[in-house]
Structures are given as structure tokens and as C-alpha cells.
N, C-alpha and C positions, 0 to 999 in steps of 0.2 A: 646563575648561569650554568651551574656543573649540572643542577639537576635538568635544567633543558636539553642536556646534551643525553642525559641517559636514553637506551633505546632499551627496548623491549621486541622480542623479533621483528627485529633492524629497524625500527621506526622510531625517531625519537619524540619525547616528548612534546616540541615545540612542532612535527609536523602533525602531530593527534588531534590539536588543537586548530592549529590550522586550518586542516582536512575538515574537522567535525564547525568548524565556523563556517567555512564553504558550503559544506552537504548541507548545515540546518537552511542557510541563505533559499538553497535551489529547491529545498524539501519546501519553504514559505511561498517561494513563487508559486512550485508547482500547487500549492493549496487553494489558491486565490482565482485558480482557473479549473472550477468543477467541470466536469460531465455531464453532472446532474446536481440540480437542487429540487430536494422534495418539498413538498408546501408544510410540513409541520414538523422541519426541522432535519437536519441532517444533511450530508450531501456526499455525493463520489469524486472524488480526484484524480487526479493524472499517475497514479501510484505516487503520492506526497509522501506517503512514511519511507520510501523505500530508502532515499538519499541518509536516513538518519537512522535506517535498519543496517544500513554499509559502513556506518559510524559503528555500531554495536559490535557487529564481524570483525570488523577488522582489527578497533582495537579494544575488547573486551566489554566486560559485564559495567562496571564502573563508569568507566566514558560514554558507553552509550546510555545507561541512566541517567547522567546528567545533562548529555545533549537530547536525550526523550523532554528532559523537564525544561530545559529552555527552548524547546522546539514547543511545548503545550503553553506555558508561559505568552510565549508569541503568540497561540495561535486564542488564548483568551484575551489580549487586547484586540484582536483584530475583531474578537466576535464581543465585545463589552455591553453591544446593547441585551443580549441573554441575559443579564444580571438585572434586568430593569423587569423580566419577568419575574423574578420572585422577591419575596418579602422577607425581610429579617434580614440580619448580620449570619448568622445561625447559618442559614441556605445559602445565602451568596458566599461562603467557605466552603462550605457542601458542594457548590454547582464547580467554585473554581479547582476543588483536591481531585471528587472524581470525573469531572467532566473532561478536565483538561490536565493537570498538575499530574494526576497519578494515572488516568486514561494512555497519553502521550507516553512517560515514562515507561509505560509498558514495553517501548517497542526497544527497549535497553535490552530486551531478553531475544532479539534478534539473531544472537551471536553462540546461543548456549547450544546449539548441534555441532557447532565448528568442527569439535573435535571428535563425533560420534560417526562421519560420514567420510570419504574418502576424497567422495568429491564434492565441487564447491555448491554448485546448483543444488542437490537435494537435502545439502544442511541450508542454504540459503531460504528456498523455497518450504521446508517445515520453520524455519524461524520465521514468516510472517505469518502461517499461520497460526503460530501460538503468539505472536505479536496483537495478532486480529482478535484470534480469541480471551485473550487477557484484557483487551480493551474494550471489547463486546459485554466482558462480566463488570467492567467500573461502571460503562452507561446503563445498564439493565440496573445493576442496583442503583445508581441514584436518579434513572427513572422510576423504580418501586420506590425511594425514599421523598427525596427533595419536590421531582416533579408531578407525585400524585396530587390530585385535584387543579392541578394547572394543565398544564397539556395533557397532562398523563389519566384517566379515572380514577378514584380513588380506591373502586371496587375493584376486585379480582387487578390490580395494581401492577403486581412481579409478573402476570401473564401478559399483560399487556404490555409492559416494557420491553420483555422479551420479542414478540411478534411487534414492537413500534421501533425499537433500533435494530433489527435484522433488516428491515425494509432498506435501509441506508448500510448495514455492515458487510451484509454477505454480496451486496455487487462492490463496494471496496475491497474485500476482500479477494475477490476475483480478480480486478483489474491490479491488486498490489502483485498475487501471488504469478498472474501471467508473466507481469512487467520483471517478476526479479525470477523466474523459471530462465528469462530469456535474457536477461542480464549476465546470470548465474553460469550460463553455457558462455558468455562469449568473453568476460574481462576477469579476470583472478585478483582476485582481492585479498591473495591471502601474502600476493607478493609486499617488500616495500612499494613499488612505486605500481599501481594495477597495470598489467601487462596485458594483451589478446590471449586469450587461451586458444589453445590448437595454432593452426596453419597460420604463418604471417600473412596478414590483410592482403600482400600484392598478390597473394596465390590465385590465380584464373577463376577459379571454384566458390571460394570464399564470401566475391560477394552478392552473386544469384541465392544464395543460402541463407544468408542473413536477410535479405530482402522477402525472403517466403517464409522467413521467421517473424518479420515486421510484421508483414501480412495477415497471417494467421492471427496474429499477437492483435493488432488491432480491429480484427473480425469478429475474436471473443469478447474481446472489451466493448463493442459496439453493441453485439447481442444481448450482453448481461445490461448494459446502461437501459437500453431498448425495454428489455424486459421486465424488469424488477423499480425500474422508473413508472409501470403502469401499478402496480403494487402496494401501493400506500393509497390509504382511501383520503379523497384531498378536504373532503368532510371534517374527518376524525382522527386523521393520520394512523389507523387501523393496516396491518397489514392481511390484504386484501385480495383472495386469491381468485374472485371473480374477473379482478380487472384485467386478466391475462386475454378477455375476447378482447379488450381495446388495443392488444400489440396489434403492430403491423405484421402479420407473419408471414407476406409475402417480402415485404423489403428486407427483413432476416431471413428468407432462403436465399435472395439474390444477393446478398450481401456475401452471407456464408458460402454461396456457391460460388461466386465470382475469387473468392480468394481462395478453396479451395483451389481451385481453374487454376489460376496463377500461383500457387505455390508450386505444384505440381510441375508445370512450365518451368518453372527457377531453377527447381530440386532436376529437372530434365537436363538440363544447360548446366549445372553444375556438375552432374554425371556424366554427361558428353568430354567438358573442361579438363576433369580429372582424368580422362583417359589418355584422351588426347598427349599431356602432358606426361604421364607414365608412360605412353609409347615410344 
């Protein structure tokens, strides 16, 4: 019981645990509800790592390693039929350390700008990108290892892993690094209990702002799925820079235009709001 009670800036032990059982909970929903699934493997989420990248932040390198590995743990029972793609005892250790086990874990390193940056958004927003890219280099090598001559060629092997899990990581990665840019600006996570950063929520101003933050926020994420969903050849699972004539690229200008349109309105009203209120 004493050691429950110890806190570590002001958090104690028994809410870390708490928290990081929570965050892994909503980081599992959010996984089970892609954006996109490609046809030979892979897929985007609702920014799934993010809940379990706020595990790392908040309470360091340690806890969020381990809520990384029980968050990949979950997320290889849920995917268990992948293990019926390969042969041997050998691979099936191989597919669950780097696919999942040591992949996942990566995003323990979420938290390692904390203290390089001032504020919380651009330490927030570089730890997924090194979350993304740390997890980028597990699958790429054990696409070159485990999965060549399966899904993977077995020729020219490490290129082809490279250009076959970018198809699936770099619009993850986009939709991770939006979701917690715009996280990062609005809850402070560095408090005990996460507080609003800036203005209290009832302020006039506040929530035309956040709503053309939404907006934008889920115009990019729409674009990138849009986009990099046509990208993977559904052949070969090749990434495929031909397939960019199959976007829609008029319903991504009305898309991106109409929320342009409408942030701009918000951000207007929110200008207006703020004055108003200062006069």
C-alpha cells in the first residue's frame, strides 16, 4: 500500500495504472475501427496509438513501455489469424516480437521530448513521430525477414518492405500526428489531473476555435486516407504511385475547400467574440 501511495510529479502510482488501463482500453477500441484497410495487409486508425502515446508523456519511459507491450499483446490476439500465414515456431515468435510485441512497444518512447520543449504540442507531436518511425523500422525488417516469400518477394526483399508498409504507415502516421498536434494544443497533460490549456472552455471565443480545429483536423485525415488508400497495388500489395489517377481529386478539393470555408468562418466569430468581450 505505501508504495501506491508514492507520487512521482503529483501522480501516484496507483492513478498511472489506472490511467494507462483506461488509455490502453480506448487506444483497443479505437483500433478495431480503421479508416482504411488495404488489401495485403495493414491498416489506418482513428489515431489508436495516440491514447497509449499519453501513457508515455505523462508518466515516463518505463510505463509507457509496458503499456506499448500490453497494448501490441492485445492487439496480436485480435489479429491471431496472421500467425496461420507463416510456418515454423521460429516465424510465428518473429511475426509476434517484431510485428507486434516490440512494434507497439515503441510508442513507450512517446514521452522522450517532454522535457526538450517548452510546450506540450511540439514535444507531443515529435514523439509520434519518432513513435511512427521506430515502429515503421520493426515492420520493414520483419517484412525483409519473416515475411519474404510470403506476402513479401523474396527478391530485392528490404525494398519492398520498405515501399509495402509505408503504404499503411505514412497515412497512420499523419492521422496519429494531426490527432495529437490538436490534442497537444488544447489538454495539458503534464498536469496531475489533464486540465484545458489556455482560456476556460466557457470563454465566448473558445469554442468556434476548437471547432475549426476539428475541421481542418478531420479534412487532413480524410485527404491522406483518400489518398494513400489508392496506393497499395491490390495485385501485389506494391506501393504504387500510378494509383494516384484513381483519387477522387475533385471530392478532395471540395472537401479541403469546404473546411477551409468553414474554419475561416469559426476563426471569424471567434475574432468578433474576443473583442466584443475585451470591450
Amino acid at each position: 500500500m505505501k508504495d501506491a501511495k508514492k507520487k512521482t510529479n503529483g501522480i501516484s502510482k496507483t492513478q498511472a495504472l489506472v490511467e494507462s488501463a483506461v488509455l490502453i482500453a480506448i487506444a483497443t477500441v479505437l483500433s478495431i475501427i480503421p479508416l482504411l484497410d488495404l488489401p495485403y495487409g495493414g491498416s489506418v486508425t482513428v489515431a489508436s496509438m495516440l491514447p497509449v502515446l499519453i501513457v508515455a508523456y505523462r508518466h515516463g519511459l518505463g510505463t509507457g513501455l509496458a503499456a506499448g507491450l500490453v497494448y501490441g499483446l492485445i492487439q496480436q490476439l485480435l489479429g491471431l489469424k496472421t500467425l496461420s500465414w507463416v510456418t515454423g515456431w521460429q516465424s510465428v515468435i518473429a511475426v509476434i516480437v517484431l510485428d507486434y510485441a516490440l512494434a507497439f512497444m515503441m510508442i513507450g518512447f512517446g514521452g522522450v521530448w517532454r522535457n526538450t520543449f517548452k510546450k506540450q504540442a511540439p514535444a507531443l507531436t515529435l514523439g509520434a513521430l519518432t513513435v511512427c518511425a521506430l515502429r515503421y523500422a520493426c515492420h520493414v525488417v520483419s517484412g525483409a525477414t519473416v515475411w519474404a516469400g510470403l506476402s513479401i518477394p523474396t527478391k530485392d526483399a528490404l525494398i519492398y518492405s520498405f515501399a509495402y508498409n509505408a503504404t499503411y504507415m505514412i497515412p497512420e502516421t499523419i492521422v496519429l500526428v494531426v490527432a495529437t498536434f490538436y490534442v497537444g494544443n488544447t489538454l495539458d497533460f503534464r498536469a496531475s489531473q489533464p486540465v484545458r490549456l489556455g482560456k476556460d472552455m466557457q470563454s465566448p471565443e473558445t469554442l468556434p476555435r476548437l471547432l475549426a480545429g476539428l475541421i481542418v483536423s478531420a479534412a487532413i485525415v480524410f485527404d491522406a486516407v483518400a489518398v494513400f488508400g489508392k496506393l497499395q497495388n491490390a495485385e501485389t500489395g506494391e506501393w504504387n504511385m500510378a494509383g494516384l489517377k484513381d483519387v477522387s481529386w475533385p471530392l478532395i478539393g471540395i472537401v479541403t475547400g469546404a473546411a477551409v470555408l468553414l474554419a475561416a468562418a469559426l476563426l471569424a466569430v471567434s475574432h468578433v467574440r474576443r473583442k466584443k468581450a475585451s470591450a
